[in-house]
TIGUGU-500797 format. One record per residue (C-alpha): residue number from 1; x, y, z; residue in three letters. Coordinates in steps of 0.001 Angstrom, whole numbers, plus 500000, padded with zeros to 6 digits. Layout:
BEGIN
<node seq="NUM" east="X" north="Y" up="Z" type="ALA"/>
...
END
This chain:
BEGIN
<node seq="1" east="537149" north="291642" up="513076" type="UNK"/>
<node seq="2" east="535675" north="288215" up="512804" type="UNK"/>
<node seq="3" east="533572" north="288926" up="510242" type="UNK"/>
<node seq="4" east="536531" north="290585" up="508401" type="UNK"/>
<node seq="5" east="538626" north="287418" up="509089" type="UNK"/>
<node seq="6" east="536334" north="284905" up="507734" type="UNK"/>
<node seq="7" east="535566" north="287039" up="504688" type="UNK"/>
<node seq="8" east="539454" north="286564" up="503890" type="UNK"/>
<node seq="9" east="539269" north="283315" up="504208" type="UNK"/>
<node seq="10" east="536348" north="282913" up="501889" type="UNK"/>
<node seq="11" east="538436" north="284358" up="499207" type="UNK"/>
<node seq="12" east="541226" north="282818" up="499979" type="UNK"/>
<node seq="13" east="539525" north="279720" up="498980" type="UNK"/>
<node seq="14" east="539240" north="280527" up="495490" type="UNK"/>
<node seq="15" east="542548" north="282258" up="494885" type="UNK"/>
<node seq="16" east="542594" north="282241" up="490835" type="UNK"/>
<node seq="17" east="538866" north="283398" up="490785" type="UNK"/>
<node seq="18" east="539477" north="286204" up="493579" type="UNK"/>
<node seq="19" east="542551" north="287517" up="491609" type="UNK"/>
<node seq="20" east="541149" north="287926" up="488296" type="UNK"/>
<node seq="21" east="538386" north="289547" up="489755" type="UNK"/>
<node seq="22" east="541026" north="292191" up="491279" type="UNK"/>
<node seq="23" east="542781" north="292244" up="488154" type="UNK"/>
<node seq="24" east="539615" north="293181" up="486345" type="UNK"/>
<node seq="25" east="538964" north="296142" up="489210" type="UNK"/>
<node seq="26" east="542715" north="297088" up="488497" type="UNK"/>
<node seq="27" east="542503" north="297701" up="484911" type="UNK"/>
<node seq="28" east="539136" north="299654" up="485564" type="UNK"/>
<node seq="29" east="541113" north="301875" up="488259" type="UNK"/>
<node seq="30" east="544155" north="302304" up="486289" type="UNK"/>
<node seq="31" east="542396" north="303636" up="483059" type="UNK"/>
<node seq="32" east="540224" north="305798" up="484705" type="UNK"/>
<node seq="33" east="543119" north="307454" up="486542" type="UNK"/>
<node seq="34" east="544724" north="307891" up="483459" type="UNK"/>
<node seq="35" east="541841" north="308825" up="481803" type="UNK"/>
<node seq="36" east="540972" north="311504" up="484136" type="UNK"/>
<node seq="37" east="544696" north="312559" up="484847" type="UNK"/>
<node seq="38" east="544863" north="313267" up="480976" type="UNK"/>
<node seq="39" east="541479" north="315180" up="480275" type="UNK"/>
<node seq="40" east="542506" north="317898" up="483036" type="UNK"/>
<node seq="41" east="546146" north="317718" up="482221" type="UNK"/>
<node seq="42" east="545688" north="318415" up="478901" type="UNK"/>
<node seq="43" east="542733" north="321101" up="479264" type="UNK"/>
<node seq="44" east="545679" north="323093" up="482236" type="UNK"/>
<node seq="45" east="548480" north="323151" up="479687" type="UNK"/>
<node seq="46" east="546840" north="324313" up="476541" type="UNK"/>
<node seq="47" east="545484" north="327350" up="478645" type="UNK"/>
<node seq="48" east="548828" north="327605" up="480682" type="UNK"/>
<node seq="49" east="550130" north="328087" up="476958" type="UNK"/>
<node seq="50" east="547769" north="329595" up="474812" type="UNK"/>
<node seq="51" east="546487" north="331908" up="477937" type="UNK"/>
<node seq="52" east="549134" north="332518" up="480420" type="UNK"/>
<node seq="53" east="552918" north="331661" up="479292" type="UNK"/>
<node seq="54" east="552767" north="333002" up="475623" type="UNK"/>
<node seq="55" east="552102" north="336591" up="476951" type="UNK"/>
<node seq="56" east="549477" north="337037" up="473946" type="UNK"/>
<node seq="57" east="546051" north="338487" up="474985" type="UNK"/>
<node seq="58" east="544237" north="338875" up="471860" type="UNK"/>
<node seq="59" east="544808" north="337434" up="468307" type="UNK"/>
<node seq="60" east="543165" north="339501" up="464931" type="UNK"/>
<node seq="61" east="542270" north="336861" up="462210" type="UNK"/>
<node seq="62" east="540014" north="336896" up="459329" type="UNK"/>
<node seq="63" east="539059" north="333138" up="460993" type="UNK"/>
<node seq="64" east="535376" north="333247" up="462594" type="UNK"/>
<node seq="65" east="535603" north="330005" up="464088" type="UNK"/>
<node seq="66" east="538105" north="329732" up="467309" type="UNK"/>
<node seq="67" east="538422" north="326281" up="465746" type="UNK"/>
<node seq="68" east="539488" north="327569" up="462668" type="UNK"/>
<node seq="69" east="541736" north="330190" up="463616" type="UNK"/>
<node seq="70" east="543485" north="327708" up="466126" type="UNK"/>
<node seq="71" east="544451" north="325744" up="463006" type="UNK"/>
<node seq="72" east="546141" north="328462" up="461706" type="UNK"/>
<node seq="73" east="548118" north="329903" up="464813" type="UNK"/>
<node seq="74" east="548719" north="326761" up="466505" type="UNK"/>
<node seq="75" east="548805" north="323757" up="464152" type="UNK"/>
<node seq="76" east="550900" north="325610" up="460859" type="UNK"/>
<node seq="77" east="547780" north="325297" up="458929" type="UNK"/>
<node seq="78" east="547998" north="327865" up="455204" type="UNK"/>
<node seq="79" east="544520" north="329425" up="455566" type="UNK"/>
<node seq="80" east="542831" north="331143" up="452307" type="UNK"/>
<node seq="81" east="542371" north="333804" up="454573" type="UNK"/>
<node seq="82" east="545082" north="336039" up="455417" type="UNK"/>
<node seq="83" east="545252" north="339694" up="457194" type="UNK"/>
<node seq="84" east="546044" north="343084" up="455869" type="UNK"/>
<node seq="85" east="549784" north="343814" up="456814" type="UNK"/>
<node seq="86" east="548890" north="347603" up="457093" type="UNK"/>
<node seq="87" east="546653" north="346871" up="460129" type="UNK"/>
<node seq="88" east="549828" north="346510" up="462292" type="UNK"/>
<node seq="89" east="550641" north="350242" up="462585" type="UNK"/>
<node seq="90" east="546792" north="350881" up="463389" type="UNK"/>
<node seq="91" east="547109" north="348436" up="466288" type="UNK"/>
<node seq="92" east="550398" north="349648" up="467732" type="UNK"/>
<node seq="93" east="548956" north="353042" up="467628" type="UNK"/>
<node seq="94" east="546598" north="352091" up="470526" type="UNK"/>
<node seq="95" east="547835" north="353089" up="473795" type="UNK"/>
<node seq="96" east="546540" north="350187" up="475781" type="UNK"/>
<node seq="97" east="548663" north="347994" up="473780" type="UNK"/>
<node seq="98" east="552063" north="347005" up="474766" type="UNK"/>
<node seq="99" east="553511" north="345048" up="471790" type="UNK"/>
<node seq="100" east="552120" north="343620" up="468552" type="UNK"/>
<node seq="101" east="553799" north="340608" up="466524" type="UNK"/>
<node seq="102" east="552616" north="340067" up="463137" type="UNK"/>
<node seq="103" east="553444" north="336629" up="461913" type="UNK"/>
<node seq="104" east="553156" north="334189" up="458687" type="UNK"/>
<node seq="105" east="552595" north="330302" up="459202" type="UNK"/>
<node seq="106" east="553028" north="327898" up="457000" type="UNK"/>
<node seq="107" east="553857" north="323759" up="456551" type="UNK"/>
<node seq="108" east="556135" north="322371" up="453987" type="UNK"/>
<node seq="109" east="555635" north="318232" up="453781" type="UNK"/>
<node seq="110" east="558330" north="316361" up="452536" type="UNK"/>
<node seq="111" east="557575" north="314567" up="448878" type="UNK"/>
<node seq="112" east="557752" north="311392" up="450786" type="UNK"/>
<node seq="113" east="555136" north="311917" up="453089" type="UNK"/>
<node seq="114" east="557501" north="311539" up="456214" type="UNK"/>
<node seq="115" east="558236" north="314561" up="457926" type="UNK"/>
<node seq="116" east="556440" north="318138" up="457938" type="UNK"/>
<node seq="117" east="558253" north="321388" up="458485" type="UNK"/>
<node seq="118" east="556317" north="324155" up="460248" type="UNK"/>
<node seq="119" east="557624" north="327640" up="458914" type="UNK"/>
<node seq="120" east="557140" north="330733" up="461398" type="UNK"/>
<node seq="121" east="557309" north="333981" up="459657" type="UNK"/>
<node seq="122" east="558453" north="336722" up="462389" type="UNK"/>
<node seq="123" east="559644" north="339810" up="463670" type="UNK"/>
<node seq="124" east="561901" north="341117" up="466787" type="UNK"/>
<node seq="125" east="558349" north="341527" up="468633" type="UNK"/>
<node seq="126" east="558617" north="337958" up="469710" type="UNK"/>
<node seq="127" east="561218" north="338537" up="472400" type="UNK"/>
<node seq="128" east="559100" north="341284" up="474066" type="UNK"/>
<node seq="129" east="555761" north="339336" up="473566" type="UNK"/>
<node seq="130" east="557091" north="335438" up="474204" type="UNK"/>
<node seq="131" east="559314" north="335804" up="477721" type="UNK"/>
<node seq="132" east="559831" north="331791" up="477141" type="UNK"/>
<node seq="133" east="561204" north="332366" up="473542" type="UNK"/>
<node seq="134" east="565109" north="332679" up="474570" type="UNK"/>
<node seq="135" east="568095" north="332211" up="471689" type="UNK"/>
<node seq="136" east="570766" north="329633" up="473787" type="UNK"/>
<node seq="137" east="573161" north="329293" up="470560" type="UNK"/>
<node seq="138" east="573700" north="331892" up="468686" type="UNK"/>
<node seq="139" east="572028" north="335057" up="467289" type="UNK"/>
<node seq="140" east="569099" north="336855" up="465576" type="UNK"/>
<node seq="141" east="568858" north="336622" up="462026" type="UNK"/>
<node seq="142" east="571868" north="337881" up="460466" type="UNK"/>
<node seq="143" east="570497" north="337975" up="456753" type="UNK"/>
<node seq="144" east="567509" north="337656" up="454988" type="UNK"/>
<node seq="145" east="567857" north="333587" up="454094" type="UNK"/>
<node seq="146" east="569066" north="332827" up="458377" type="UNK"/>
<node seq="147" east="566959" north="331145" up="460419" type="UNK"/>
<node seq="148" east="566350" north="329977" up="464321" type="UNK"/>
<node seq="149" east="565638" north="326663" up="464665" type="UNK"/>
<node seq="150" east="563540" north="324779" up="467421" type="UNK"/>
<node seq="151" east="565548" north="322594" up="470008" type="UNK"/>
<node seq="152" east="564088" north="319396" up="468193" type="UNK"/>
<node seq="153" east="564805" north="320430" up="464686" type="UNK"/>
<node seq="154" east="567837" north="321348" up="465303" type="UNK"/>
<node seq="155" east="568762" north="318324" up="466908" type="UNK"/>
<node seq="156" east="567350" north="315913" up="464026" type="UNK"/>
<node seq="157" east="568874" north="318362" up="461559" type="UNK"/>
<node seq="158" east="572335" north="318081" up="463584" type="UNK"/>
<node seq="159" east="573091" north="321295" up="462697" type="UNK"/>
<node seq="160" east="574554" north="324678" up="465027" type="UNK"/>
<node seq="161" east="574726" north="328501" up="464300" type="UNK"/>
<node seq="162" east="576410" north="329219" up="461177" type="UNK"/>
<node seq="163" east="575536" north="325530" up="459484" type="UNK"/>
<node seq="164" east="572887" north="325450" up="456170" type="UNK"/>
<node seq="165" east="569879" north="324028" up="456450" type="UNK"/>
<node seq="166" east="567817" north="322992" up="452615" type="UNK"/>
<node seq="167" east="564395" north="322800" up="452268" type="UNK"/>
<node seq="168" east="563123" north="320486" up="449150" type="UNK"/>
<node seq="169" east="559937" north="322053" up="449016" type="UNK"/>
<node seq="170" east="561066" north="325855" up="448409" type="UNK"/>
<node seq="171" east="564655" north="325021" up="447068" type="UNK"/>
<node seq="172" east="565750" north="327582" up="448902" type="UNK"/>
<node seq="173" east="568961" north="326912" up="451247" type="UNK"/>
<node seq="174" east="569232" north="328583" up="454351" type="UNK"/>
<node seq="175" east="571482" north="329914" up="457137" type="UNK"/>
<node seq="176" east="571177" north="328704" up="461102" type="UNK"/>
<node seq="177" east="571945" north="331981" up="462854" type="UNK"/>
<node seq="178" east="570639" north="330909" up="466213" type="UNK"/>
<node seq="179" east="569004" north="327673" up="468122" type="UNK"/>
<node seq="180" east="566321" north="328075" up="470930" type="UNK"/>
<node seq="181" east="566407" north="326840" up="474173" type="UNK"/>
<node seq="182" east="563995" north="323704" up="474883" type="UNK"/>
<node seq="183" east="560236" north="324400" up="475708" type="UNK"/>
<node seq="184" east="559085" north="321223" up="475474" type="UNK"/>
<node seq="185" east="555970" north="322360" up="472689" type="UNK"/>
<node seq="186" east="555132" north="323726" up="469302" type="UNK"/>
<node seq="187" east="558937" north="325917" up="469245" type="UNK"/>
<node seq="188" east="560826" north="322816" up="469591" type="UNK"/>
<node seq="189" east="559668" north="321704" up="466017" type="UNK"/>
<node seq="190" east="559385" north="325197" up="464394" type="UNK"/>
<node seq="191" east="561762" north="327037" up="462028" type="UNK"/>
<node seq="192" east="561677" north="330511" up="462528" type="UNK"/>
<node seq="193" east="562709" north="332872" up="459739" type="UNK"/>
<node seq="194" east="562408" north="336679" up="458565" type="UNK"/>
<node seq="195" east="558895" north="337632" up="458059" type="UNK"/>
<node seq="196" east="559778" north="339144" up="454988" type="UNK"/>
<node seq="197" east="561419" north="335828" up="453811" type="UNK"/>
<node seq="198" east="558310" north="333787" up="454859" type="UNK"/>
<node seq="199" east="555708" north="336000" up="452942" type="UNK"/>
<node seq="200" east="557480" north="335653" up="449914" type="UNK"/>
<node seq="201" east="558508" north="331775" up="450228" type="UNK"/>
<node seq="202" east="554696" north="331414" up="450076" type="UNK"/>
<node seq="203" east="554137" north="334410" up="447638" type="UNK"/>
<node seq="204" east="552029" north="336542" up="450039" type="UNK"/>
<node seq="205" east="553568" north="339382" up="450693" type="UNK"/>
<node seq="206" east="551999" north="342107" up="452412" type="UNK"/>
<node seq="207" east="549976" north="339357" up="453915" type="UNK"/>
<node seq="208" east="549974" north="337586" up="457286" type="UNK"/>
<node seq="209" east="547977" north="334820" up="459265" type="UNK"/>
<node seq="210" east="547004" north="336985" up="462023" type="UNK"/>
<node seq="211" east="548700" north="339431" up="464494" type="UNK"/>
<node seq="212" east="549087" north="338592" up="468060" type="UNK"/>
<node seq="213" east="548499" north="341545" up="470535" type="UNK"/>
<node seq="214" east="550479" north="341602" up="473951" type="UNK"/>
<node seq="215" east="548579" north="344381" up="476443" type="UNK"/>
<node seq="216" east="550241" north="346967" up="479076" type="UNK"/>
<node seq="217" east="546973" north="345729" up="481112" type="UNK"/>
<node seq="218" east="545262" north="342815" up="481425" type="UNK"/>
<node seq="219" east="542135" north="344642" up="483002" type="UNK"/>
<node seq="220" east="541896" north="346779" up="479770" type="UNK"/>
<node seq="221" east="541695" north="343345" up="477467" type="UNK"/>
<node seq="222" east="536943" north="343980" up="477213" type="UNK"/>
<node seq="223" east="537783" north="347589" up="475973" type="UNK"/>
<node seq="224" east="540681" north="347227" up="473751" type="UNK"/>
<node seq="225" east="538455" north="344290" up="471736" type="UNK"/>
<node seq="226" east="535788" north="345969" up="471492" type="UNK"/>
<node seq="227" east="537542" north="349222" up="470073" type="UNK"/>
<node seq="228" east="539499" north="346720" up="467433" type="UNK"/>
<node seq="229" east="535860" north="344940" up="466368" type="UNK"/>
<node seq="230" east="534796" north="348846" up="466402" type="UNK"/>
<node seq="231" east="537665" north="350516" up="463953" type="UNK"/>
<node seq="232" east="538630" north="347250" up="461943" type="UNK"/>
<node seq="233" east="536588" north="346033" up="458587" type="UNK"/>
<node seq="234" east="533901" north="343683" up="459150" type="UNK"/>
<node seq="235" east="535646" north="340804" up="458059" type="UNK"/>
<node seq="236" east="538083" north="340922" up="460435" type="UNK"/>
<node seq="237" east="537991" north="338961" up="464102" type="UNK"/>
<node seq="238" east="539333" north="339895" up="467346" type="UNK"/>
<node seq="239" east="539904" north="336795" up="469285" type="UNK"/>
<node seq="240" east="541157" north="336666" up="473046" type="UNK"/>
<node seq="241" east="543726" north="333651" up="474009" type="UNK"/>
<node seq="242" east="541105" north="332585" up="476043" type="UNK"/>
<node seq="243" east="538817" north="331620" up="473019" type="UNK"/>
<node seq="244" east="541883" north="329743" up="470922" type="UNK"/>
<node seq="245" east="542305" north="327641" up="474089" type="UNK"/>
<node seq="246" east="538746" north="326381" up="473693" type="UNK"/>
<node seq="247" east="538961" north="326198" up="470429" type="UNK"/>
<node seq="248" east="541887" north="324351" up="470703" type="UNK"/>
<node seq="249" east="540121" north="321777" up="472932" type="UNK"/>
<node seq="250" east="537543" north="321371" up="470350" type="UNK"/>
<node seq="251" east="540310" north="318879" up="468774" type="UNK"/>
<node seq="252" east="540353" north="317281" up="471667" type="UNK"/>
<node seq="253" east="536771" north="316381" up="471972" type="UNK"/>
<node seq="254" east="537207" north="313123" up="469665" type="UNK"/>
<node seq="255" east="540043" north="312254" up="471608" type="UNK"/>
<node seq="256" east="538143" north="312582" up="475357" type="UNK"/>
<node seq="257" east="534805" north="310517" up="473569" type="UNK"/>
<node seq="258" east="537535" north="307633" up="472404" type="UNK"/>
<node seq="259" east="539291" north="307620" up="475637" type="UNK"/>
<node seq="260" east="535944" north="307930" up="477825" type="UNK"/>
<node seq="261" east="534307" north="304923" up="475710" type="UNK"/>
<node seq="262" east="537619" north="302738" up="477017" type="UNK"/>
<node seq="263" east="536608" north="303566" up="480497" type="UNK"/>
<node seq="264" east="533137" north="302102" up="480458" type="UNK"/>
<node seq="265" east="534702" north="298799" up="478651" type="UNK"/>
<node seq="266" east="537181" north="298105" up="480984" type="UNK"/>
<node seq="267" east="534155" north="299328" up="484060" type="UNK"/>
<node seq="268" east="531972" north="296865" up="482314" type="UNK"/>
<node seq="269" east="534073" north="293866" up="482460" type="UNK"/>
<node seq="270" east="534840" north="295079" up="485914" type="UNK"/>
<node seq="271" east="531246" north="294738" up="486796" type="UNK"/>
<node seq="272" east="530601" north="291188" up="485151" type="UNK"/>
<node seq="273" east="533834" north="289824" up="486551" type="UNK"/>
<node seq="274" east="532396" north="291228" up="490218" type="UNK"/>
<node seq="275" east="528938" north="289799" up="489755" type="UNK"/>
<node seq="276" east="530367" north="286227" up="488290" type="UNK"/>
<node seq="277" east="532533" north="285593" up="491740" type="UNK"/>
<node seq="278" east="530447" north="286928" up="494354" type="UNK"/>
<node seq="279" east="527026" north="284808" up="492513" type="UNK"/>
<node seq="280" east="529491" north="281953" up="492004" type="UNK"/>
<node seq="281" east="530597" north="282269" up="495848" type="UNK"/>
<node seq="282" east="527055" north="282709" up="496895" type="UNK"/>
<node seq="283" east="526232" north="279543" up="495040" type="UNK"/>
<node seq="284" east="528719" north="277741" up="496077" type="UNK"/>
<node seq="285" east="528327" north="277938" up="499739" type="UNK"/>
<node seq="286" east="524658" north="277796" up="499694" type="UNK"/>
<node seq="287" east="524935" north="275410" up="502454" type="UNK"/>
<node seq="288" east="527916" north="277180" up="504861" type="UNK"/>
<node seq="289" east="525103" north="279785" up="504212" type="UNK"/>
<node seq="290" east="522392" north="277942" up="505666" type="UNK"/>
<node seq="291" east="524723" north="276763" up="508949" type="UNK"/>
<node seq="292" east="525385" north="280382" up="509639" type="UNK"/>
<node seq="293" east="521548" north="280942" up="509899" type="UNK"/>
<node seq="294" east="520753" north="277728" up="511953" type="UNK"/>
<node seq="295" east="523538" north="278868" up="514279" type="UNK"/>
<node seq="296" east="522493" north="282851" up="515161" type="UNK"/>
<node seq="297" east="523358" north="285089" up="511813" type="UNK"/>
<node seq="298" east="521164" north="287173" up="510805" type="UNK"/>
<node seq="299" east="519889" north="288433" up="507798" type="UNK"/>
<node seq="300" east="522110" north="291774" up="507894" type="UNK"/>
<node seq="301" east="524888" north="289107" up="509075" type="UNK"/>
<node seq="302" east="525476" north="287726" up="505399" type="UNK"/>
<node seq="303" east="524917" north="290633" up="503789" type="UNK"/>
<node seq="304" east="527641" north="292079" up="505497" type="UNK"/>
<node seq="305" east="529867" north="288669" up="504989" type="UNK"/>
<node seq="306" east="529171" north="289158" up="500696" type="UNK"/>
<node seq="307" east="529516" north="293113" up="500844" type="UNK"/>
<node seq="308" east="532455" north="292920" up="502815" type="UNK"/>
<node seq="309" east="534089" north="290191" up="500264" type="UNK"/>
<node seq="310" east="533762" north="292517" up="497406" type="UNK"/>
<node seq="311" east="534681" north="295090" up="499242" type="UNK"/>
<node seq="312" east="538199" north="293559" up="499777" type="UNK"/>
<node seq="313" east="538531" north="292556" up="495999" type="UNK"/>
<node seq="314" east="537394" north="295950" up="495194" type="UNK"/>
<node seq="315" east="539922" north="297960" up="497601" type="UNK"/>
<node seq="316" east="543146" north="295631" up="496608" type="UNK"/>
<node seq="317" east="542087" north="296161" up="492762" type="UNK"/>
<node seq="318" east="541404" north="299734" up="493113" type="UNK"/>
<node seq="319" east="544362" north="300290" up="495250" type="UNK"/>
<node seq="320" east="547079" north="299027" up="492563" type="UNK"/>
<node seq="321" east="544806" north="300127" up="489977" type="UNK"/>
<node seq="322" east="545455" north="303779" up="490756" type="UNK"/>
<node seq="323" east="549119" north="302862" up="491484" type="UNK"/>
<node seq="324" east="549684" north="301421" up="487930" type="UNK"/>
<node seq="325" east="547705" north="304298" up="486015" type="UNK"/>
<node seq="326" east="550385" north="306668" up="487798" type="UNK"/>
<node seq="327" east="552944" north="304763" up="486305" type="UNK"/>
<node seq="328" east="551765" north="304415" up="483147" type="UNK"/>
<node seq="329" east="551406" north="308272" up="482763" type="UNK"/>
<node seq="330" east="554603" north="308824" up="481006" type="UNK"/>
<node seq="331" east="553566" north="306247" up="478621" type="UNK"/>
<node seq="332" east="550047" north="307631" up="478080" type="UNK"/>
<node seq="333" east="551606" north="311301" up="477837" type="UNK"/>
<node seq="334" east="553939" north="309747" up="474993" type="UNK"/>
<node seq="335" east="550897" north="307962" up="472856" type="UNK"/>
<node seq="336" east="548607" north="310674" up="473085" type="UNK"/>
<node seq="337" east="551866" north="313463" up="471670" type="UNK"/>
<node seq="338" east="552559" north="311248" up="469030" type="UNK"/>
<node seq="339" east="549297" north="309798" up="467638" type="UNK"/>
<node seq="340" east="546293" north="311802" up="468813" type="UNK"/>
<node seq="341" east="546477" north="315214" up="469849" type="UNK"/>
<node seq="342" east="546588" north="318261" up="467309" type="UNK"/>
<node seq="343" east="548170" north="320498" up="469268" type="UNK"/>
<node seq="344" east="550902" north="319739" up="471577" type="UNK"/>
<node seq="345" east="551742" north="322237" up="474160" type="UNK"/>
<node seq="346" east="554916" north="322511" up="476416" type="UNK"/>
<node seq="347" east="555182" north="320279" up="479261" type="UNK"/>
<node seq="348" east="553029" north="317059" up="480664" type="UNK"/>
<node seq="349" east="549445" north="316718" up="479940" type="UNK"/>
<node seq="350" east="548888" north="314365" up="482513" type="UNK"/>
<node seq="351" east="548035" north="315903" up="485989" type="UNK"/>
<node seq="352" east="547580" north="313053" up="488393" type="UNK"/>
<node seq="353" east="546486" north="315212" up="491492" type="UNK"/>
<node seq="354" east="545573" north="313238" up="494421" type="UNK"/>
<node seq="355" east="542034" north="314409" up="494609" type="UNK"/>
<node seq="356" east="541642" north="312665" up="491647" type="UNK"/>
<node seq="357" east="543704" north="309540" up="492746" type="UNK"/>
<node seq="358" east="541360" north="309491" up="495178" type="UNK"/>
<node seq="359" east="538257" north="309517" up="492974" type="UNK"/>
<node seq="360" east="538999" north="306824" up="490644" type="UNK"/>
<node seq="361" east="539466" north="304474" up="493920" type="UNK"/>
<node seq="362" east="536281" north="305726" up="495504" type="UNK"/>
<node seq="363" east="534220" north="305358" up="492253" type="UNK"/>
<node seq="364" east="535862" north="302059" up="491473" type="UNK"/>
<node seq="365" east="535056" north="300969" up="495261" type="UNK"/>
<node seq="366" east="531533" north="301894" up="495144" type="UNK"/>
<node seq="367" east="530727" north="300087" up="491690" type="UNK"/>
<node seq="368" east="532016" north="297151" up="492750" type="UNK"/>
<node seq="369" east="530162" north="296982" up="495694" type="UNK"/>
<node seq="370" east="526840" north="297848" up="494166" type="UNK"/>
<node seq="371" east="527681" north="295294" up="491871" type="UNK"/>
<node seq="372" east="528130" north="293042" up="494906" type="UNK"/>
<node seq="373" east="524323" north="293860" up="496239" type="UNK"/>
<node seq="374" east="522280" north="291644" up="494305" type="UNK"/>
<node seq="375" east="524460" north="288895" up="495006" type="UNK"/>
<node seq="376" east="524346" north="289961" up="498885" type="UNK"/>
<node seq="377" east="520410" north="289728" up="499080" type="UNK"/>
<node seq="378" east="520668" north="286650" up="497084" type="UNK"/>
<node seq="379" east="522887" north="284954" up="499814" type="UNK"/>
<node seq="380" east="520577" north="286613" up="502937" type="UNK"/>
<node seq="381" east="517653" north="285503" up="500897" type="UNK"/>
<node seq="382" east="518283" north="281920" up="501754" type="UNK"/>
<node seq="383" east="516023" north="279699" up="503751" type="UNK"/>
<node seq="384" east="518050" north="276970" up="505936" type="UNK"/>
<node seq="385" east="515410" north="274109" up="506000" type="UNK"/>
<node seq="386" east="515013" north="274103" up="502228" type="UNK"/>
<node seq="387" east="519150" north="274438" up="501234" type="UNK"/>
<node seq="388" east="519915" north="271024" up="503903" type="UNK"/>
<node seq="389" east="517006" north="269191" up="502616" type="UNK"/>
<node seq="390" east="517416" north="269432" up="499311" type="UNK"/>
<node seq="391" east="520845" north="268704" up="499649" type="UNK"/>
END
């Protein structure tokens, strides 16, 4: 408790010097929190909604890649590649399969530049396939030009059921039949039309982007591919939700290196701000130092006194650190929607579990008191006679 005491005191005595040095441990803490909080938050809801919420199991693309094919199912991308429409019966004739939803997808970009429409080309499959896709306002379509409209959409449209809704791109004028309930991802941007309407707004009809297959049995998904890569043409791909995910998170990968590189900045000013104020304290009180030896303390005594210094700073820092990067989650989950990440799925993407809370403190903690060793020895290191007569 002494030792504790007179450590406070010490720091204390340099209050702008010790605070900036905390500051420096809370910026540290707080972006590796978020940091962290973000890479498994965002990794848990593209599988919760490529894997488990959208009831898909398998996908059939002519797309190789999972990279590529996520571009198309997930982003709106208008591939070269397109699918066979006459597959569909073949695949509903397997028994294993519960429901199949052949769909066209396609982006329209304003002349300006400032807004781009995703189109979703679809049939009544959805409903049985997507258990989250629910109609609040209004209706199915009612004619071949009607469409359902995302919550968003809608919303900066200001339109309801039974309003027109004019796209510049296709001149073609259109009729809201229905608005879907909020989902908080890709539907709440999407327009959702006929698929018959969407293959010929983009002249391909017969023609789709891939077909998504629901099973009656998860168990069954290993046998079902492999009789689809069996009885379809070679060109074709079977691809299980599980391999869009990761190709999904490919996307991501530039975003993780960016936000992984701002970690080891703000760890290595961090580390510099450490080592300046405990080898500035150390040489400060070279001759308290030396009194502390002359009277009894041991070597292991002033180590203890530095380490337990930085040990303070680092706790304090670390300890507001990770209570900042929580609240700055809503922020982060806001940048990262708007500016970086391809693919947006429903819900956070920040999941700040207390595990990991915990982490970024410990890690933070045990930097800055490595950092604190050198200047530790330096300060046991001293020898009494020659600090009081040189000085």
């Amino acid at each position: 408790m002494k030792l504790a005491k007179l450590a406070g005191n010490n720091l204390r005595r340099t209050p702008a010097r010790s605070v900036l040095t905390a500051v420096s441990v809370l910026i540290a803490t707080a972006t590796l929190t978020v940091v962290l909080s973000v890479d498994r938050g965002y990794s848990k809801a593209v599988e919760r909604d490529l894997v488990e919420k959208t009831g898909v199991h398998l996908y059939i693309t002519k797309e190789g890649c999972p990279i590529e094919a996520a571009a198309v199912i997930a982003q709106g991308g208008l591939s070269p590649l397109y699918v066979e429409e006459n597959l569909v019966d073949k695949v509903r004739a397997i028994p294993e399969v519960a429901a199949v939803l052949p769909f066209q997808l396609f982006t329209a970009t304003t002349k300006d530049g400032s807004r781009t429409d995703i189109f979703m080309g679809i049939t009544e499959e959805i409903r049985t396939i997507r258990p989250d896709w629910i109609i609040t306002n209004g209706g199915w379509f009612s004619a071949e030009n009607s469409v359902i409209l995302g919550s968003q959409i809608a919303q900066i449209e200001n339109v309801a059921p039974g309003d027109k809704l004019y796209s510049e791109k296709y001149d073609k004028e259109f009729v809201v039949s229905g608005i879907l309930a909020q989902n908080w991802g890709q539907d709440d941007g999407t327009i959702f039309l006929p698929l018959k309407t969407a293959q010929k707004m983009i002249e391909r009809k017969g023609k789709l982007s891939a077909i998504a297959i629901k099973l009656k049995d998860i168990s069954q998904l290993q046998n079902v591919t492999l009789k689809l890569r069996g009885d379809l043409p070679k060109e074709y791909y079977v691809l299980g939700s599980k391999e869009l995910s990761d190709g999904i998170l490919g996307f991501f990968s530039a975003t993780r290196v960016i936000m992984f590189v701002m970690v080891v900045v703000a760890f290595g000013v961090s580390v510099f701000g450490i080592l300046n104020t405990m080898l500035m304290a150390v040489m400060e009180r070279r001759r308290e130092m030396a009194y502390l030896k002359c009277v009894g303390a041991k070597r292991r005594d002033i180590l203890g006194l530095v380490t337990l210094e930085s040990l303070i700073l680092c706790s304090a820092g670390a300890i507001a650190g990770a209570g900042i990067g929580l609240a700055l989650m809503p922020a982060a989950d806001h940048l990262l929607r708007g500016l970086l990440i391809a693919y947006i799925p429903a819900g956070s993407i920040t999941d700040p579990t207390l595990p990991l809370i915990s982490l970024s403190i410990l890690l933070t903690v045990a930097v800055g008191v490595l950092c604190a060793l050198y200047p530790a020895w330096k300060a046991a290191s001293i020898v009494p006679m020659e600090v009081l007569r040189n000085e």
